[in-house]
C-alpha positions as CSV (number, residue, x, y, z in Angstrom):
1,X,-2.7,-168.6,53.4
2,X,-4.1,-169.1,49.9
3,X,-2.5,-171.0,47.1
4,X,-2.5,-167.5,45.1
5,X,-0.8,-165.6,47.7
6,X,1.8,-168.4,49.1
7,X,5.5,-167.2,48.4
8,X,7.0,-169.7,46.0
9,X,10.4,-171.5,46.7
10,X,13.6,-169.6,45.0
11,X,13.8,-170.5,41.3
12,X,16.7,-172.8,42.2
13,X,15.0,-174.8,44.3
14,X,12.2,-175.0,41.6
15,X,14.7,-175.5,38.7
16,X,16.2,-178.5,40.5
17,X,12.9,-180.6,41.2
18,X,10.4,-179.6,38.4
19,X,10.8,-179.3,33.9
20,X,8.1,-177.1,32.8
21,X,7.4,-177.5,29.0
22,X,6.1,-174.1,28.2
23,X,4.3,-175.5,24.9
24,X,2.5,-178.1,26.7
25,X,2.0,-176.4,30.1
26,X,3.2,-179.9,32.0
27,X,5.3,-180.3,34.8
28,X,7.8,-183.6,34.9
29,X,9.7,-184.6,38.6
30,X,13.3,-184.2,37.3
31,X,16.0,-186.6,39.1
32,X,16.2,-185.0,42.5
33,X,19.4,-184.5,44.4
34,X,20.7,-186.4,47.6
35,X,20.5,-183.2,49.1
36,X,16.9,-182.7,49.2
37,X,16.4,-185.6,51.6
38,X,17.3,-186.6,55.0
39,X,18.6,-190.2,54.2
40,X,20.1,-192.2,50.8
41,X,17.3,-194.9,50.9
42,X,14.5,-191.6,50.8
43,X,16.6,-190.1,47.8
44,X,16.3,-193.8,46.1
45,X,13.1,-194.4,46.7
46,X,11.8,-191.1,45.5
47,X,13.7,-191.2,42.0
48,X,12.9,-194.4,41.4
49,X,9.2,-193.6,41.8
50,X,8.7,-190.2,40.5
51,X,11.4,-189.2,38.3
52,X,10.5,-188.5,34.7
53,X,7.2,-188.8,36.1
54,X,4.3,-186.1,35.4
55,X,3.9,-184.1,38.6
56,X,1.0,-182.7,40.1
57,X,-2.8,-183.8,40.6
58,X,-5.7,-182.0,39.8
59,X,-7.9,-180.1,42.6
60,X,-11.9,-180.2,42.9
61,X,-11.8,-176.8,41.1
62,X,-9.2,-177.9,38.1
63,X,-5.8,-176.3,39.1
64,X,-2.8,-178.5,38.8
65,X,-1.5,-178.3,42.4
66,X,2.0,-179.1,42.7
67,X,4.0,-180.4,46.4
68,X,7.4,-179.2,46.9
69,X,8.7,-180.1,50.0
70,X,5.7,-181.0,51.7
71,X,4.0,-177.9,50.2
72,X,1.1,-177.4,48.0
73,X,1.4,-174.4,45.0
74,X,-0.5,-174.3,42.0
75,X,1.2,-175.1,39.0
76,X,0.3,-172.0,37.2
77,X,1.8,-169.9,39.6
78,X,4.7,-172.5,39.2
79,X,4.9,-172.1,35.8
80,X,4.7,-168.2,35.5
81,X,7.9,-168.2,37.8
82,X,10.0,-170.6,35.6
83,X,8.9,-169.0,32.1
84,X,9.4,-164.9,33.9
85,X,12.0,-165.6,36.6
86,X,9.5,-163.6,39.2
87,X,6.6,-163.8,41.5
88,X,3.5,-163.4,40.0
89,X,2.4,-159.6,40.8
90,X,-1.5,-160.6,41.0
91,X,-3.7,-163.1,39.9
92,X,-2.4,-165.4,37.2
93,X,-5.3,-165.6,34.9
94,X,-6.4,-168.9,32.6
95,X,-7.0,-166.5,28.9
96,X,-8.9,-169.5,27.6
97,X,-10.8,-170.4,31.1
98,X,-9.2,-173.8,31.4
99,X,-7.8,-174.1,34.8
100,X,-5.3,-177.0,34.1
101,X,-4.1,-175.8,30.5
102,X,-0.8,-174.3,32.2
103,X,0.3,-173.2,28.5
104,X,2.6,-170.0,29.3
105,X,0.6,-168.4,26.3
106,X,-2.6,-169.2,28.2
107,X,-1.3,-167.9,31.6
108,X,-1.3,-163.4,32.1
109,X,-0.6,-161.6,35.4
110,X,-3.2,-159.4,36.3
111,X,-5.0,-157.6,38.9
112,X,-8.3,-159.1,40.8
113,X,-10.4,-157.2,38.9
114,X,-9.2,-158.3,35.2
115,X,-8.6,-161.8,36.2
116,X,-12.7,-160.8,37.5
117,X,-13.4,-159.7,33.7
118,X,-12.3,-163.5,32.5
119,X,-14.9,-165.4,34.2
120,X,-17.1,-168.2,32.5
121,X,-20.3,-168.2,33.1
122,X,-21.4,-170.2,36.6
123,X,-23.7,-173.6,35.9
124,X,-26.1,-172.1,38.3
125,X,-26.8,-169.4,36.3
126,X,-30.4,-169.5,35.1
127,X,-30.3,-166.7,31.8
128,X,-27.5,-168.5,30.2
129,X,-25.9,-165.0,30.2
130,X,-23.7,-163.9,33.3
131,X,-24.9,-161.1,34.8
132,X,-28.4,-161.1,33.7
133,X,-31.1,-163.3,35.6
134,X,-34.8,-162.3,35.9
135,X,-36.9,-160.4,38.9
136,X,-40.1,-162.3,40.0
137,X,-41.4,-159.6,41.7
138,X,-41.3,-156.9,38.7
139,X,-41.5,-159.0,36.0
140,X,-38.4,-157.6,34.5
141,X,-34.7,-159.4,32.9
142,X,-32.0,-157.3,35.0
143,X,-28.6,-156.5,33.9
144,X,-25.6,-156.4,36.6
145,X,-22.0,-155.8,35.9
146,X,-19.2,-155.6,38.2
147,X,-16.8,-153.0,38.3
148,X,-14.3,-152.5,40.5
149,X,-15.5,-154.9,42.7
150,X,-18.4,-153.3,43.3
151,X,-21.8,-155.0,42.0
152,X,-23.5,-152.2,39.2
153,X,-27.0,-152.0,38.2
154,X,-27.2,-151.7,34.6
155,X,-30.6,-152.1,33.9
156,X,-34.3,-153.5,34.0
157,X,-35.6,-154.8,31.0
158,X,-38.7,-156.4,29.6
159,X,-37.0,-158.4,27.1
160,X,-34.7,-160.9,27.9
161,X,-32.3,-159.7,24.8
162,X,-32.4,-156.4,25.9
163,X,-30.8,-157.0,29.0
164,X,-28.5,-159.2,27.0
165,X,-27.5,-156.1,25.0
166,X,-27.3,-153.6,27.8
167,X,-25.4,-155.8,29.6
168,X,-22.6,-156.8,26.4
169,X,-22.1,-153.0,25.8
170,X,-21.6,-152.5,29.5
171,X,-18.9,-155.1,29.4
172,X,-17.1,-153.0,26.0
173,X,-17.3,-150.5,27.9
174,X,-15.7,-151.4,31.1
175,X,-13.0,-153.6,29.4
176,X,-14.2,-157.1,29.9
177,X,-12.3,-160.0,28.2
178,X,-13.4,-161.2,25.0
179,X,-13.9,-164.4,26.5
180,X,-16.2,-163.3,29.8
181,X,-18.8,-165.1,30.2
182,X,-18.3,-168.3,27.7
183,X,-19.9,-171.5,28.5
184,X,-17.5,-174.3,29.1
C-alpha cells in the first residue's frame, strides 16, 4: 500500500502524538501518554528523547515521512488531516513544488490528473521545457502534453520556440498550473 493511499490514524490518536504549526508546516512529538506504550520505562524513555522534539525525516524523494505507531505516513497527508479534520480525497499537491514545505497554504487536494498539471520539470529532461524534446530521425522539436492521463501529440516543429509555444498554449488550454514545469 502506498503512502498516499494508507488510511491515517483517527485525528485523536494524531492530536495526542503530533503539534502541526500550520505557518511553518513542522511537526513537533508532543509528550505522549502512558497509554500509548506497553510498559512505564518505554513511556520514559520515549518523552525523554523525543518530546518537544521535531518529528519526522526526510525521504530520497523529499517528503517528510512521519512513524506513528510503528507506521510510516507522509507528513503532508498528516498535516491536511489536522488543519481539515478529513482524509485527503486525492492527491495532496505541493502548489510551490517543494515536497517538504508542509505549509497548509502550500498543501491542495486534488485529483491525479491536477496534482499531474503541477509537475516541475524532470533533470533528465534535455529541451529545458517539459514536454518538448527533439526527434533525431525527423529533424523536428515535438510538443507532448498530457491530458487525462493519456500522452497527446501536440505538434512537430522546426524551431525549438515553436514547440515551446505550441506546447504553453496547450497547457492554457488544458488548465495546467501556473507553476508546471518550473525548474527547481
Amino acid at each position: 500500500m502506498s503512502l498516499d493511499t494508507k488510511k491515517l490514524p483517527n485525528i485523536l490518536k494524531i492530536k495526542s502524538c503530533l503539534r502541526y504549526d500550520p505557518r511553518t508546516g513542522v511537526f513537533t512529538w508532543m509528550e505522549r501518554p502512558l497509554s500509548h506504550f506497553k510498559t512505564r520505562f518505554a513511556w520514559a524513555m520515549w518523552n525523554d528523547k523525543y518530546s518537544g522534539k521535531r518529528a519526522g525525516m526526510k525521504s530520497k524523494l523529499g517528503y517528510i515521512i512521519i512513524k506513528l505507531d510503528g507506521s510510516a505516513f507522509k507528513a503532508h497527508r498528516l498535516a491536511w488531516k489536522i488543519h481539515t479534520l478529513k482524509d485527503p480525497i486525492g492527491v495532496i499537491d505541493h502548489i510551490n513544488g517543494f515536497e517538504h514545505d508542509n505549509r497548509i497554504e502550500n498543501l491542495r487536494d486534488v485529483d491525479f490528473d491536477e496534482n499531474m498539471r503541477n509537475r516541475k520539470t524532470s533533470k533528465a529532461n534535455s529541451s529545458g521545457v517539459q514536454g518538448v524534446n527533439f526527434c533525431k530521425s525527423s529533424n523536428k522539436w515535438i510538443a507532448q502534453i498530457s491530458v487525462k492521463s493519456k500522452r497527446l501529440r501536440i505538434g512537430s516543429f522546426d524551431r525549438k520556440e515553436d514547440a515551446i509555444m505550441a506546447r504553453r498554449c496547450s497547457e492554457i488550454d488544458n488548465n495546467y498550473h501556473e507553476n508546471h514545469g518550473r525548474i527547481l
